[in-house]
N, C-alpha and C positions, 0 to 999 in steps of 0.2 A: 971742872969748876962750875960750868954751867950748870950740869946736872945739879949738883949741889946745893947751889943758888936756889935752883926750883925747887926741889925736894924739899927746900927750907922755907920757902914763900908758899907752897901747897898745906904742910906744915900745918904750919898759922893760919891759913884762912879754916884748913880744914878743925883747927882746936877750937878757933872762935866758934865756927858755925856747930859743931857740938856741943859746944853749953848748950844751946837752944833746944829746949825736950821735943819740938815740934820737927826738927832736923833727924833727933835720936830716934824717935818714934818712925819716922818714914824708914831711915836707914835699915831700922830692926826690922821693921816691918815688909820691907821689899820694894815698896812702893816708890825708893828712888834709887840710883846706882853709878860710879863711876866709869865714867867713856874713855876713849882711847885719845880723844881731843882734846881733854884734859879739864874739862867742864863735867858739871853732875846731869843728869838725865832724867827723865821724867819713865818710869819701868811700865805704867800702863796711865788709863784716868786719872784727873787728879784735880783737888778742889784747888780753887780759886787762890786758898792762902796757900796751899802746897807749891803753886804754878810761880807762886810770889816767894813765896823762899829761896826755891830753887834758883831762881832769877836773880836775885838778890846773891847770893853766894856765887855767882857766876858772874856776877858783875865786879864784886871783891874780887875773885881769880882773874877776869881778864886784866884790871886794872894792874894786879902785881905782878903780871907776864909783862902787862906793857910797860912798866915801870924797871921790869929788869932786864926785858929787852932791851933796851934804851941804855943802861948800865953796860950790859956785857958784847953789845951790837950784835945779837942774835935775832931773829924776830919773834913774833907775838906768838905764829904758828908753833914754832921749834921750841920754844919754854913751854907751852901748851902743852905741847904733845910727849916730850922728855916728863912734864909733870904725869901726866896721863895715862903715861907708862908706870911712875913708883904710884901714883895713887891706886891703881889697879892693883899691885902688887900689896900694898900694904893694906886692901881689903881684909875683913875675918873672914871665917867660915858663917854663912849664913846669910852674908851680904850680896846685894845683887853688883855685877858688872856688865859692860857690855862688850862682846867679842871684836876683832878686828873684822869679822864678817856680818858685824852689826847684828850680830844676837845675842840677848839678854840671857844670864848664866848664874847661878847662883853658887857661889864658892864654895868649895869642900875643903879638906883638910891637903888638898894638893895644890900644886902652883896654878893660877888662873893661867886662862890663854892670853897671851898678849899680841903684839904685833912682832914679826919678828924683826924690827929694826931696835926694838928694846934692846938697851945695854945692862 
């Protein structure tokens, strides 16, 4: 059920921050990537408004872990990281992620690596 909750709160933040062409453009472009932590990640350099996106959309995610933690008494970390896990998973092909050994990977048509506490 938790899972679920997150899945559905990652969801949403992640549909709003894709209207924004500036979010679409990083994502295609490689330039940013989902972590294991359940937050987006900065894949190498990055301008000033990039550094402000990405911030900004990770401030919507913690907000709705800490909002759901709170609902389900799990905490910040564990919605985080269950999100962290389906947002990895529901990358394309093409998109960067980052491995549980904390290296940057770019998807193929096979299943990314995850952590192995993923359900």
């Amino acid at each position: 059920m938790v899972a679920a909750a997150v899945a559905l709160g990652g969801l949403s933040t992640a549909a709003i921050a894709q209207r924004d062409p500036a979010y679409a453009a990083a994502r295609a472009g490689g330039e940013i990537g989902e972590q294991p932590d359940g937050y987006l990640g900065l894949v190498g350099a990055a301008s000033g408004e990039l550094r402000a996106l990405v911030n900004n959309i990770n401030i919507q995610r913690k907000s709705a872990y800490t909002a759901k933690a709170q609902a389900s008494g799990a905490t910040v970390e564990q919605l985080a990281f269950t999100s962290g896990c389906n947002l990895i998973l529901q990358t394309s092909a093409g998109e960067k992620y980052k491995t549980p050994e904390g290296v940057w990977k770019t998807r193929t048509g096979a299943a990314p690596e995850r952590d192995s506490r993923c359900v």
